[in-house]
PyMOL Python script that loads the backbone (N, CA, C, O; Angstrom):
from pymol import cmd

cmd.read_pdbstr("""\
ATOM      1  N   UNK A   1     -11.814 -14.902  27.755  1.00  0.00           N
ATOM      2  CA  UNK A   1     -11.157 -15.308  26.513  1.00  0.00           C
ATOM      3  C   UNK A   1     -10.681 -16.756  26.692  1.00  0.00           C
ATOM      4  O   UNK A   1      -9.798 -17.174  27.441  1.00  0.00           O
ATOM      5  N   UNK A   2     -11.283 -17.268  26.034  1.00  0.00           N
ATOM      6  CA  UNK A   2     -10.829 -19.294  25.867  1.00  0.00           C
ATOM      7  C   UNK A   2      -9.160 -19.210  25.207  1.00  0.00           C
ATOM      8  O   UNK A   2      -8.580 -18.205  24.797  1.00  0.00           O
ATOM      9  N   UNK A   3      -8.732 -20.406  25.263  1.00  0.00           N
ATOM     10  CA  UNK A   3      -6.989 -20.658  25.012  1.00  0.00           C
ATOM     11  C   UNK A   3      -7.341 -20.633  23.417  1.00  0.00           C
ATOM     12  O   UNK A   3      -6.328 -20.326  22.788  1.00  0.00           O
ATOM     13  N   UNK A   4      -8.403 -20.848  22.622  1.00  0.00           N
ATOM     14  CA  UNK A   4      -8.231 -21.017  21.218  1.00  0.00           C
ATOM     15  C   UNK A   4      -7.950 -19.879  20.820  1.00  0.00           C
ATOM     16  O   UNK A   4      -6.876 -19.811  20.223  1.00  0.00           O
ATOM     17  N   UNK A   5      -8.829 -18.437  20.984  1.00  0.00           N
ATOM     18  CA  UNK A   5      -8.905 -17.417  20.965  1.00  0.00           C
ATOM     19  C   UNK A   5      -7.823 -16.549  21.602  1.00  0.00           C
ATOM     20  O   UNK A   5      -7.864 -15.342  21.364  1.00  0.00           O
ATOM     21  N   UNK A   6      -6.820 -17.052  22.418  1.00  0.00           N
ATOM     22  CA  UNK A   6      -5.863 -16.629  22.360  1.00  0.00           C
ATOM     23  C   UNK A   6      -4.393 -17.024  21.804  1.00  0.00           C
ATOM     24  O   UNK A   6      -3.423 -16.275  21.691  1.00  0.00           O
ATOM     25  N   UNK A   7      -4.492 -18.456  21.475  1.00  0.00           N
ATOM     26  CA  UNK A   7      -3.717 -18.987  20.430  1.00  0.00           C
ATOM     27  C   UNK A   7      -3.822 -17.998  19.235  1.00  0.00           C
ATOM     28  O   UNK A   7      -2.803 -17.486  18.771  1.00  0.00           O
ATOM     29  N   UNK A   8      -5.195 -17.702  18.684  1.00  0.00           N
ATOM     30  CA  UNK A   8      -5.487 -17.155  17.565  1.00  0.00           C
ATOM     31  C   UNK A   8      -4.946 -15.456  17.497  1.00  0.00           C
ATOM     32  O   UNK A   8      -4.631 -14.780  16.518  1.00  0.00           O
ATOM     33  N   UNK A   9      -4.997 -15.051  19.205  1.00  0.00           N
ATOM     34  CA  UNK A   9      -4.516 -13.361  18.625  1.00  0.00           C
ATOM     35  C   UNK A   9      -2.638 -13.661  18.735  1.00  0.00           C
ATOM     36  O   UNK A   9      -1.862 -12.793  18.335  1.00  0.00           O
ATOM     37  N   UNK A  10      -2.196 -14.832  19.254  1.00  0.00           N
ATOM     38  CA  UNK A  10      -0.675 -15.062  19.326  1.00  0.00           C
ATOM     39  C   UNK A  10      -0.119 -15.024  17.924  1.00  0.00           C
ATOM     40  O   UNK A  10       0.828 -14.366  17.493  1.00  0.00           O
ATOM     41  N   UNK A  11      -0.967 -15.929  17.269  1.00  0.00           N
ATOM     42  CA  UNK A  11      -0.999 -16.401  15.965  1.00  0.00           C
ATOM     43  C   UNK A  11      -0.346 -15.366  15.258  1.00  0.00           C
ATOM     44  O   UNK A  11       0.846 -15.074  15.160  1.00  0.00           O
ATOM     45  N   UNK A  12      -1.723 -14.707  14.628  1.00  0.00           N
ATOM     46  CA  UNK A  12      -2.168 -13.090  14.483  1.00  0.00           C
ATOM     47  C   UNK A  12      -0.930 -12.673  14.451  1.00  0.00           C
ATOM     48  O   UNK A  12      -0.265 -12.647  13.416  1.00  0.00           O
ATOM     49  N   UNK A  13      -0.465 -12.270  15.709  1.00  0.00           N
ATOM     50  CA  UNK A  13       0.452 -11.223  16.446  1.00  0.00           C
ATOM     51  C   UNK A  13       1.701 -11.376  15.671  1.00  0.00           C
ATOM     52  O   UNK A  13       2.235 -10.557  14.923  1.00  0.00           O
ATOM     53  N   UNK A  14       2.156 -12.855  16.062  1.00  0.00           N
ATOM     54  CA  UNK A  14       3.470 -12.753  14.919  1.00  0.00           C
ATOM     55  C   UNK A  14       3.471 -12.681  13.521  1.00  0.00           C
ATOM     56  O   UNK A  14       4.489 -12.426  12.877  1.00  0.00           O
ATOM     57  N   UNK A  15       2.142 -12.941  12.919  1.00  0.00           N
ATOM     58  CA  UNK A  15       2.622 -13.093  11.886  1.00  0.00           C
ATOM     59  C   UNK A  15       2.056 -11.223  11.494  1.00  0.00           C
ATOM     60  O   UNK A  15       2.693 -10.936  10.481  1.00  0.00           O
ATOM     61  N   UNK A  16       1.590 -10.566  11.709  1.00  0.00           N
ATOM     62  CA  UNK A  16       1.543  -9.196  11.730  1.00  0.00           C
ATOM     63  C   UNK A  16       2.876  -8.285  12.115  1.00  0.00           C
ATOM     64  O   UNK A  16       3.319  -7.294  11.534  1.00  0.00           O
ATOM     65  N   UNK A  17       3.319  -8.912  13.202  1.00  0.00           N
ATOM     66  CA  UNK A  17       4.793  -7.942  13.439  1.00  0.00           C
ATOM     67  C   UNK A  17       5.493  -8.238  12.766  1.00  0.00           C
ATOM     68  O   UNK A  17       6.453  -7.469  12.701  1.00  0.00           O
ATOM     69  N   UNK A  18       5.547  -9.517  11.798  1.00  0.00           N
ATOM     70  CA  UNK A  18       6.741  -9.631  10.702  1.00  0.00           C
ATOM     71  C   UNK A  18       6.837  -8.617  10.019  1.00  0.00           C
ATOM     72  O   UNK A  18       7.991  -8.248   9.798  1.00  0.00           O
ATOM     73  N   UNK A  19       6.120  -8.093   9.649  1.00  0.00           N
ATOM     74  CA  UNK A  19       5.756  -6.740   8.313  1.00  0.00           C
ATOM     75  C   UNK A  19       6.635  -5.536   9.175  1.00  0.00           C
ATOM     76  O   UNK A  19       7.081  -4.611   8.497  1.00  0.00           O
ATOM     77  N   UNK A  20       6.899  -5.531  10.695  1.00  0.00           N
ATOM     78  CA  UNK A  20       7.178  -4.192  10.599  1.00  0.00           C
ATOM     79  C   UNK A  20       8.772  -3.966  10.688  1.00  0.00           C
ATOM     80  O   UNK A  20       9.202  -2.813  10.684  1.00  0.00           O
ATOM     81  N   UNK A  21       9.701  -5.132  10.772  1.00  0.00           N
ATOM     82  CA  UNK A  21      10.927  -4.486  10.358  1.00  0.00           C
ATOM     83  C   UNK A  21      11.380  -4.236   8.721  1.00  0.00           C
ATOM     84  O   UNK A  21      12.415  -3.650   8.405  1.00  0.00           O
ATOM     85  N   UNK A  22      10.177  -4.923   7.534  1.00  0.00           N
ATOM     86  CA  UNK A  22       9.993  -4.209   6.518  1.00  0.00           C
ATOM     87  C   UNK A  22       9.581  -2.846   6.210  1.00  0.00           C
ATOM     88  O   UNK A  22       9.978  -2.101   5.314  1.00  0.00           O
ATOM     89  N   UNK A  23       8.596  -2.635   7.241  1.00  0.00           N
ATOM     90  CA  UNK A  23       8.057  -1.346   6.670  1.00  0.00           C
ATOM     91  C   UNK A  23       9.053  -0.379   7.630  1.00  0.00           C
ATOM     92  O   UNK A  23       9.098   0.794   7.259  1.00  0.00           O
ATOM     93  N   UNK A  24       9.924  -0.753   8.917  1.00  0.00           N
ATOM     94  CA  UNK A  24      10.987   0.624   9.257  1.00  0.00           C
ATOM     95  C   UNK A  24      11.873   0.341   8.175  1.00  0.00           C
ATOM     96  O   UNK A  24      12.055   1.374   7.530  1.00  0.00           O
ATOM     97  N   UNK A  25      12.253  -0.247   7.893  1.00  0.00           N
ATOM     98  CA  UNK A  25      13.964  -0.306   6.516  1.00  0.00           C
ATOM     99  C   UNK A  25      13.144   0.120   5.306  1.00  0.00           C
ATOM    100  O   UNK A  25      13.831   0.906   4.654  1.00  0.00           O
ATOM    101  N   UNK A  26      12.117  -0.051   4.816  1.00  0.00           N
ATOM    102  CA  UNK A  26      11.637   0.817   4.044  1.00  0.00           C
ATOM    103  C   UNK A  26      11.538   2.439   4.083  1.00  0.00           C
ATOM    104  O   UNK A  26      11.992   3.238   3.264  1.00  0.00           O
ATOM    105  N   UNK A  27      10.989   2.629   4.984  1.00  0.00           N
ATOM    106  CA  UNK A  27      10.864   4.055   5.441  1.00  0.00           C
ATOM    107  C   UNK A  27      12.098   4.415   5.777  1.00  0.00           C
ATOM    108  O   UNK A  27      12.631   5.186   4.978  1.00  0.00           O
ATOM    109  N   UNK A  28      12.568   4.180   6.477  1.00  0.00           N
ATOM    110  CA  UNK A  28      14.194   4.688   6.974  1.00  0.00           C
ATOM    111  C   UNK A  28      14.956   4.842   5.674  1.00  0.00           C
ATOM    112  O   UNK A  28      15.582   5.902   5.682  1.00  0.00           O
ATOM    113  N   UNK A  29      15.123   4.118   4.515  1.00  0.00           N
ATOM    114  CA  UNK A  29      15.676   3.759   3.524  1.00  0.00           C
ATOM    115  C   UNK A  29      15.190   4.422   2.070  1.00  0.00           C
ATOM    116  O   UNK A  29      15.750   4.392   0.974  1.00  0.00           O
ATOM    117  N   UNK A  30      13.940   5.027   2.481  1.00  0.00           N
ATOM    118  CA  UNK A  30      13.432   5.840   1.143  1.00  0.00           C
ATOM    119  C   UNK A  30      13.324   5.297   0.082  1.00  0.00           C
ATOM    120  O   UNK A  30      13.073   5.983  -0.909  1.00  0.00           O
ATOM    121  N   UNK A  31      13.508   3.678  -0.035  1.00  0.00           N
ATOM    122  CA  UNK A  31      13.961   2.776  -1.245  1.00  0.00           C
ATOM    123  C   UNK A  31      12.848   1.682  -0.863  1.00  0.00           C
ATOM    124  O   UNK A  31      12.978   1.010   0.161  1.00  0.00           O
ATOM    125  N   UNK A  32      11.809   1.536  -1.677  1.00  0.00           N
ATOM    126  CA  UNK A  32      11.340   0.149  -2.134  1.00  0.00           C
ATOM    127  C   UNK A  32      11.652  -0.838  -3.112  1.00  0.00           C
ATOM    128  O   UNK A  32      11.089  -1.930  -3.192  1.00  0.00           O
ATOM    129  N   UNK A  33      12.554  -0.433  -3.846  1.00  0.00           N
ATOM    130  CA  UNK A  33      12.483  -0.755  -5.346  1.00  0.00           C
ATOM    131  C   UNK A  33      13.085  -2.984  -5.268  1.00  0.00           C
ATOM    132  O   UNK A  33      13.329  -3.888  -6.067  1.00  0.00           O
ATOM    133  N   UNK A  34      13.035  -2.802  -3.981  1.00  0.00           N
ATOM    134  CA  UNK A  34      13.311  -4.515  -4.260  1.00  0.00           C
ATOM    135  C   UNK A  34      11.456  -5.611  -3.514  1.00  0.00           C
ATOM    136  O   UNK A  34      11.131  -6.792  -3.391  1.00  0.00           O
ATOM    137  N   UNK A  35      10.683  -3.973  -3.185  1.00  0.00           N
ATOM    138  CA  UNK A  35       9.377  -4.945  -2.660  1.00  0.00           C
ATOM    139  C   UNK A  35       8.511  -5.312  -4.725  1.00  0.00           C
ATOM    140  O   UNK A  35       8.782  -4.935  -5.865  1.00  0.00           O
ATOM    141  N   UNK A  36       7.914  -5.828  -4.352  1.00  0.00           N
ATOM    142  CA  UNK A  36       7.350  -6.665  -5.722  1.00  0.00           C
ATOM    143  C   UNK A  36       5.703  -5.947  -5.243  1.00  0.00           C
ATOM    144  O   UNK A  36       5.024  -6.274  -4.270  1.00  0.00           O
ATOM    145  N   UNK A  37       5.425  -5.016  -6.170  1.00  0.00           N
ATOM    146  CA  UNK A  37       3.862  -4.305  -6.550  1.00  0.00           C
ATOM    147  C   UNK A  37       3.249  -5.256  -6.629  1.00  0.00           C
ATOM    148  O   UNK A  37       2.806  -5.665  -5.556  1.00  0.00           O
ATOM    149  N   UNK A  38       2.973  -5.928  -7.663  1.00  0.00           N
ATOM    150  CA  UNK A  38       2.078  -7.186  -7.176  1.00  0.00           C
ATOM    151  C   UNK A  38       1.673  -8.117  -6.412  1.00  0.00           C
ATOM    152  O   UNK A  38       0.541  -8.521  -6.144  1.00  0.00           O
ATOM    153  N   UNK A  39       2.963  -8.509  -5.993  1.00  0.00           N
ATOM    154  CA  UNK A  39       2.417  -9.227  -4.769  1.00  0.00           C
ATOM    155  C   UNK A  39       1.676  -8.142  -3.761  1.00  0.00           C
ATOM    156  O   UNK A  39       0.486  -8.345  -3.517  1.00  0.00           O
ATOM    157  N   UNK A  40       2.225  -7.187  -3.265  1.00  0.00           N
ATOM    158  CA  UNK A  40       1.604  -6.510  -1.961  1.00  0.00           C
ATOM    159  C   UNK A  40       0.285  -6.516  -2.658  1.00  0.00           C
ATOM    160  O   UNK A  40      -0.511  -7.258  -2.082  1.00  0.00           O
ATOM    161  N   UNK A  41      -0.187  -5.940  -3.691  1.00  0.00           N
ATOM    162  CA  UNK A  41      -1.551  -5.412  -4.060  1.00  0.00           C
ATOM    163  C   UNK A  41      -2.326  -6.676  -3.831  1.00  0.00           C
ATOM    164  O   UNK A  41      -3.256  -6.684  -3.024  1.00  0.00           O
ATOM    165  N   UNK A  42      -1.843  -8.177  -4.782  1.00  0.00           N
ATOM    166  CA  UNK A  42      -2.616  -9.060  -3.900  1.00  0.00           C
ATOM    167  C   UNK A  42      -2.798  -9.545  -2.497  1.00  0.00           C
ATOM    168  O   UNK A  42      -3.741 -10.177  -2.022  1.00  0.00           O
ATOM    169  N   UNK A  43      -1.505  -9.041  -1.834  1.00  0.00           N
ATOM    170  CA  UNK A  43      -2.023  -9.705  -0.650  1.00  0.00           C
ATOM    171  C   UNK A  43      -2.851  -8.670   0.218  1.00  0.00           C
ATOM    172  O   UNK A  43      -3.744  -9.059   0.970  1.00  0.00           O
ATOM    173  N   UNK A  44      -2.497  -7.258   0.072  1.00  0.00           N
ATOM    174  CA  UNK A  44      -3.541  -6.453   0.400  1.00  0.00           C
ATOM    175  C   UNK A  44      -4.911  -6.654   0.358  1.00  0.00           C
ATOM    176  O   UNK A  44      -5.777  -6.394   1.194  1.00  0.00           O
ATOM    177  N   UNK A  45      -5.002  -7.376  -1.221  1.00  0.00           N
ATOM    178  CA  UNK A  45      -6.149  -7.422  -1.352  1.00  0.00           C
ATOM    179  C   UNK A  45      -6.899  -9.053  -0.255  1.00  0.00           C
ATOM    180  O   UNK A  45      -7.952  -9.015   0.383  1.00  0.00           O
ATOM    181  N   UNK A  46      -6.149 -10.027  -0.343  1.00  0.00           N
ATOM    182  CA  UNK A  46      -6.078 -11.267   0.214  1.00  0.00           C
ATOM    183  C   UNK A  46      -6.481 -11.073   1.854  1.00  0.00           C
ATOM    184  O   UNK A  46      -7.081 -11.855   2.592  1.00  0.00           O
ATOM    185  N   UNK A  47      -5.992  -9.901   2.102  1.00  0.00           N
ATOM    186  CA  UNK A  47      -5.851  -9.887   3.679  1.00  0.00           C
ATOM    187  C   UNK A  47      -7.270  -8.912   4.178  1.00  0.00           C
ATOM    188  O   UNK A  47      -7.837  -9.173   5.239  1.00  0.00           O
ATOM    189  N   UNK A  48      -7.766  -7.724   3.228  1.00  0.00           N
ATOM    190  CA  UNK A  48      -8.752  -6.951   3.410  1.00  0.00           C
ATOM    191  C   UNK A  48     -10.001  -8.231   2.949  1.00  0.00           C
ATOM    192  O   UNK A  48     -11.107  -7.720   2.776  1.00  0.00           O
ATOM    193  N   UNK A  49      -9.983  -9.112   2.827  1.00  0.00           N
ATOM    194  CA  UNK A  49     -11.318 -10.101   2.668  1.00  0.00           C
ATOM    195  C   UNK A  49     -11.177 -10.972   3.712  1.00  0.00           C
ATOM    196  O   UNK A  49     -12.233 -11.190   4.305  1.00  0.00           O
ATOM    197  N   UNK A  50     -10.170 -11.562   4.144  1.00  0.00           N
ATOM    198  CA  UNK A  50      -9.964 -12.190   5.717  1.00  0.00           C
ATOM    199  C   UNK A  50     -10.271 -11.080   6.839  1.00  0.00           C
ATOM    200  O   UNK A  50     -10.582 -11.460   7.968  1.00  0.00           O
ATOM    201  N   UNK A  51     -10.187  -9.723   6.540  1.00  0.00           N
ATOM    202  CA  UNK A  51     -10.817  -8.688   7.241  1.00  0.00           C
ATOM    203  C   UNK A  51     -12.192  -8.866   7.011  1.00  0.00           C
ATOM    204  O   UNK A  51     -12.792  -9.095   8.061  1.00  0.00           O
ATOM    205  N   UNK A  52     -12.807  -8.844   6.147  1.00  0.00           N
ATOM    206  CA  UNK A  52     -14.301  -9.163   6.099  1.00  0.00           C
ATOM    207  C   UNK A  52     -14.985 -10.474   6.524  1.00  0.00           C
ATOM    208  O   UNK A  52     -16.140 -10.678   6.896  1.00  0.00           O
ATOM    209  N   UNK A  53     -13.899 -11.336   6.355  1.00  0.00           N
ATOM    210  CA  UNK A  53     -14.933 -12.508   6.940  1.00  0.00           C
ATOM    211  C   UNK A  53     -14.444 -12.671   8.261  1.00  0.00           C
ATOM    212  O   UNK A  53     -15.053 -13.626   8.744  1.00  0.00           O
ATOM    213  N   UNK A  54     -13.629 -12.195   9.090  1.00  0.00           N
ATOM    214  CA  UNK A  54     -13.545 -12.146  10.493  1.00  0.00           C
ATOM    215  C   UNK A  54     -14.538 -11.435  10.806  1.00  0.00           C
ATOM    216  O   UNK A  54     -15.160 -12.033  11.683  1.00  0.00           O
ATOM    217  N   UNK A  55     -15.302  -9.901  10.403  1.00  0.00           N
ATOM    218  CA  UNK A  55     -16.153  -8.949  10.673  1.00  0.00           C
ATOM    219  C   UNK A  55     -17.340  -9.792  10.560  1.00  0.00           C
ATOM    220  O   UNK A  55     -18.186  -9.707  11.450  1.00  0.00           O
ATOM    221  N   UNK A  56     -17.566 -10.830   9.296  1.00  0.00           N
ATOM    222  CA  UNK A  56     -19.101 -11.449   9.402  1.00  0.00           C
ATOM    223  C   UNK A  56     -19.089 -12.599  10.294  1.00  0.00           C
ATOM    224  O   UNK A  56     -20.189 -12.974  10.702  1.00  0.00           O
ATOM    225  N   UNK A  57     -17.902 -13.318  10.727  1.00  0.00           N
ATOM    226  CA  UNK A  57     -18.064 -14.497  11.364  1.00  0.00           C
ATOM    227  C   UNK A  57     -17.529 -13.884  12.822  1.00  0.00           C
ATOM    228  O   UNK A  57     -17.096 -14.734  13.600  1.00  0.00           O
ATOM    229  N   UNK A  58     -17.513 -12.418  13.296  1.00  0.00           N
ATOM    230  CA  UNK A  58     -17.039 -12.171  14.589  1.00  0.00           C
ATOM    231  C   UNK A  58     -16.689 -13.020  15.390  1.00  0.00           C
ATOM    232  O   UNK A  58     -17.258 -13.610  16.308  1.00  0.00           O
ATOM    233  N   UNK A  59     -14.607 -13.056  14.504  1.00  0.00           N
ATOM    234  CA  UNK A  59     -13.712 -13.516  14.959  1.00  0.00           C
ATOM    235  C   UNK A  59     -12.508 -12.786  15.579  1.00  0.00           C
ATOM    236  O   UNK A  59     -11.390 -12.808  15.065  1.00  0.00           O
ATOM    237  N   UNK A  60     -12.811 -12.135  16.720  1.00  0.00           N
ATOM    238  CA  UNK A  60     -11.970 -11.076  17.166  1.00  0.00           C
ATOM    239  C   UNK A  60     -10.402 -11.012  16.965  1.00  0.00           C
ATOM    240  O   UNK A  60      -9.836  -9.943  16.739  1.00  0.00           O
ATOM    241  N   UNK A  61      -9.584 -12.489  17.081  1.00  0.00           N
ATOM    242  CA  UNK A  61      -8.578 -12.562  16.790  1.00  0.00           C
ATOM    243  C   UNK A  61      -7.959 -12.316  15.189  1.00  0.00           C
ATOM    244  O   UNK A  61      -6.913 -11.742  14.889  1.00  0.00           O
ATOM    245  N   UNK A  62      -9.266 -13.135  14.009  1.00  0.00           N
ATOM    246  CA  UNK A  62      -9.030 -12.855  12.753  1.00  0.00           C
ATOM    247  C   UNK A  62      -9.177 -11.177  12.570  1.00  0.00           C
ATOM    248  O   UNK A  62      -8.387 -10.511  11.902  1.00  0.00           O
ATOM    249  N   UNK A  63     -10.222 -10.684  13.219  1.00  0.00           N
ATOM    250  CA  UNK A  63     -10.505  -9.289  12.932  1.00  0.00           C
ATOM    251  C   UNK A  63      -8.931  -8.904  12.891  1.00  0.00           C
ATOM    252  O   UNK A  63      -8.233  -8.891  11.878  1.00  0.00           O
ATOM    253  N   UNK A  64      -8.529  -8.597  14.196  1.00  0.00           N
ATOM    254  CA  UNK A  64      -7.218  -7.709  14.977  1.00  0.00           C
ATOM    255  C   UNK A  64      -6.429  -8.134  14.168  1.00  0.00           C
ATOM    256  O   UNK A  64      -6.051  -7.238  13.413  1.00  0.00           O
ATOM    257  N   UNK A  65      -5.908  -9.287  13.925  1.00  0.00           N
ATOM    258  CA  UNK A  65      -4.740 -10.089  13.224  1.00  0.00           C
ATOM    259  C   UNK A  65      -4.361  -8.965  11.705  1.00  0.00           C
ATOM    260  O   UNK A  65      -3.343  -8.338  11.411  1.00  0.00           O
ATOM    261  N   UNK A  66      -5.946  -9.134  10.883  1.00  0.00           N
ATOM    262  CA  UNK A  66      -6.094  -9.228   9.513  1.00  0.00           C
ATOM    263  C   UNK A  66      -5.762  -7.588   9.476  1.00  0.00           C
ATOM    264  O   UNK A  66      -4.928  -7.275   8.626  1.00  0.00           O
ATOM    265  N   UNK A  67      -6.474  -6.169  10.540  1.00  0.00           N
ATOM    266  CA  UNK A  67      -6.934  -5.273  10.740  1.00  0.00           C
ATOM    267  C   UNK A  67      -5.062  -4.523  10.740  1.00  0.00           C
ATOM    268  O   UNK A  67      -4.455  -3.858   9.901  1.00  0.00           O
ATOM    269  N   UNK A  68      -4.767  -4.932  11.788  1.00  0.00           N
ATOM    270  CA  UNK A  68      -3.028  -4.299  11.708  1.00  0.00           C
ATOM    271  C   UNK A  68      -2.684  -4.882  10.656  1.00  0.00           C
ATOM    272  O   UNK A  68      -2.316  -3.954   9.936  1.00  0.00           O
ATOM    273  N   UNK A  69      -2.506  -6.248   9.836  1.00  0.00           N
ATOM    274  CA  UNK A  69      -1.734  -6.547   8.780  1.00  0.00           C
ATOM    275  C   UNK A  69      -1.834  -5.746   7.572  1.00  0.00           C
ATOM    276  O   UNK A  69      -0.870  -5.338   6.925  1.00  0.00           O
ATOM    277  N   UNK A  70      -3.246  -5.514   7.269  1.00  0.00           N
ATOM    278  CA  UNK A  70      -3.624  -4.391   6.513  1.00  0.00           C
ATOM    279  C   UNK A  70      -3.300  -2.951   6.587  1.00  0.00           C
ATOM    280  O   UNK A  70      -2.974  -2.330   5.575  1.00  0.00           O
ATOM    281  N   UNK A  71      -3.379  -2.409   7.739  1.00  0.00           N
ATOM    282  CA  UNK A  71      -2.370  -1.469   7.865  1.00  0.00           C
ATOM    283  C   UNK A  71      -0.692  -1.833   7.161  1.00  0.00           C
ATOM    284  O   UNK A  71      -0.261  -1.488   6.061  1.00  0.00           O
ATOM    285  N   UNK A  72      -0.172  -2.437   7.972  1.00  0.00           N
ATOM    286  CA  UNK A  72       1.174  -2.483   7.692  1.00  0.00           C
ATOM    287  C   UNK A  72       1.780  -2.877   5.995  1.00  0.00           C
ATOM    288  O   UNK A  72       2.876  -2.788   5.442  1.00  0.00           O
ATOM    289  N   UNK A  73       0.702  -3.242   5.668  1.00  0.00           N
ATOM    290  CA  UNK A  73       1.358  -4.356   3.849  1.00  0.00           C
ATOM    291  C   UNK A  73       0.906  -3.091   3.403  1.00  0.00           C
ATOM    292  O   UNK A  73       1.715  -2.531   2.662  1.00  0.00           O
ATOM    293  N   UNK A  74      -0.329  -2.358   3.668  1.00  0.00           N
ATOM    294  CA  UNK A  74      -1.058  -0.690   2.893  1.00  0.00           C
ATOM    295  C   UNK A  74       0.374   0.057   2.920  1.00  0.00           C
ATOM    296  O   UNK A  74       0.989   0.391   1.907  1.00  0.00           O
ATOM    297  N   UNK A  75       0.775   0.250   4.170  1.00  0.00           N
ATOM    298  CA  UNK A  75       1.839   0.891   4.109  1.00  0.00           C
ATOM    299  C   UNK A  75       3.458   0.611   3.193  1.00  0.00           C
ATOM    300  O   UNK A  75       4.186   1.391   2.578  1.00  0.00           O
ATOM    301  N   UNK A  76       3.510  -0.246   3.355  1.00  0.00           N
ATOM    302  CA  UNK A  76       4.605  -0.607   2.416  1.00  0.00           C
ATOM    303  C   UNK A  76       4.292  -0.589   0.201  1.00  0.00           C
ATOM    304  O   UNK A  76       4.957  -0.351  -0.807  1.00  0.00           O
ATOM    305  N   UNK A  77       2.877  -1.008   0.563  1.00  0.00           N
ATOM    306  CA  UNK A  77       2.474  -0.760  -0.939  1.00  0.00           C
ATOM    307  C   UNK A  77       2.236   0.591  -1.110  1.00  0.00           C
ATOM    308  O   UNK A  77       2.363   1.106  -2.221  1.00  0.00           O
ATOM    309  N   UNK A  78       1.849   1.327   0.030  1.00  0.00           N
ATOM    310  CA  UNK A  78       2.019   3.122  -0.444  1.00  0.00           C
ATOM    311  C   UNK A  78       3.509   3.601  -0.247  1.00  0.00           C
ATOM    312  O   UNK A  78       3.735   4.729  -0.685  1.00  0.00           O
ATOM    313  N   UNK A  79       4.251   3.130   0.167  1.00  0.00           N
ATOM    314  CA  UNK A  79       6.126   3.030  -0.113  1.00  0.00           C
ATOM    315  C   UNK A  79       6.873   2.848  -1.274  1.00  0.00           C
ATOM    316  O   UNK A  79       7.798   3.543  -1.695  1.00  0.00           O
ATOM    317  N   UNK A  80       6.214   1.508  -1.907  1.00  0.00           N
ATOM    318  CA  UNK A  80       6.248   1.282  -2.852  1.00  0.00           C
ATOM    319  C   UNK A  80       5.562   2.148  -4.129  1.00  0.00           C
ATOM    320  O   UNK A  80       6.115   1.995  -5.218  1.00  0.00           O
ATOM    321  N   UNK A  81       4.490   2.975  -4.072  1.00  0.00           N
ATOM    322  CA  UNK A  81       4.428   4.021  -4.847  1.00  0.00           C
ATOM    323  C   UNK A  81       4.937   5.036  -4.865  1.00  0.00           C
ATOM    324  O   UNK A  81       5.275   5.530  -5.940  1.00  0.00           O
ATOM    325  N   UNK A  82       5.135   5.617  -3.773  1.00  0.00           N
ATOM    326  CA  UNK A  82       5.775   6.959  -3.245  1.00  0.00           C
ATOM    327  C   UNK A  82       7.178   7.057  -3.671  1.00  0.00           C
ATOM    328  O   UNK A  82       7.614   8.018  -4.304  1.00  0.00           O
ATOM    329  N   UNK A  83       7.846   6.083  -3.324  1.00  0.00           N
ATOM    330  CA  UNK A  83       9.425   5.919  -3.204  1.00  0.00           C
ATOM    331  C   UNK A  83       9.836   5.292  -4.611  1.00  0.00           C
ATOM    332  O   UNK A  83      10.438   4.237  -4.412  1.00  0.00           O
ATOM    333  N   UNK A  84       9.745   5.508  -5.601  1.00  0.00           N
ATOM    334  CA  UNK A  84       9.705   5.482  -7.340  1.00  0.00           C
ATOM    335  C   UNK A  84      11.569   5.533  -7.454  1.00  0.00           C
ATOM    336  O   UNK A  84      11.945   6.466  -6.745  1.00  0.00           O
ATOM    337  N   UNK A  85      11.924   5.323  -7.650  1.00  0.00           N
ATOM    338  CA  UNK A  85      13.418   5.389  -8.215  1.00  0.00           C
ATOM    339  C   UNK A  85      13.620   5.389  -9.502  1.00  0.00           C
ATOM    340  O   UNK A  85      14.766   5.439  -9.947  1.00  0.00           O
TER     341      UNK A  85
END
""", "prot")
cmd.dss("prot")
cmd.show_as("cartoon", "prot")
cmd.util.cbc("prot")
cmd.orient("prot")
């Protein structure tokens, strides 16, 4: 693994773990009602196409990065449905 490619999963890394002390205070909290539906749905959507073009330009760091972020924003936008107030 070259230093770019690991700059790139560092990168990645933080900006993916930001999402998860949203998504425990969400969950812990049973309350979304201050996340914004639209935005998540776009960036869901924003982030599952940076998933695809890491997959066509096999960019392992974009893959991993894009791959958990998508998890984690999915999760909070299925929070955000679930958890209705």
């Amino acid at each position: 693994m070259n230093m770019i490619q690991l700059l790139g999963l560092l990168a990645g890394g933080c900006t993916t773990i930001a999402f998860l002390p949203q998504v425990i205070k969400t969950w812990k909290s049973r309350s979304a009602k201050d996340l914004s539906l639209s935005m998540f749905s776009i960036f869901c959507i924003g982030v599952m196409l940076w998933l695809i073009y890491g997959i066509i330009v096999q960019d392992i760091p974009v893959i991993a990065a894009n791959m958990l972020t998508l998890m984690l924003a999915s999760t909070l936008l299925y929070f955000k449905l679930r958890f209705k107030e």
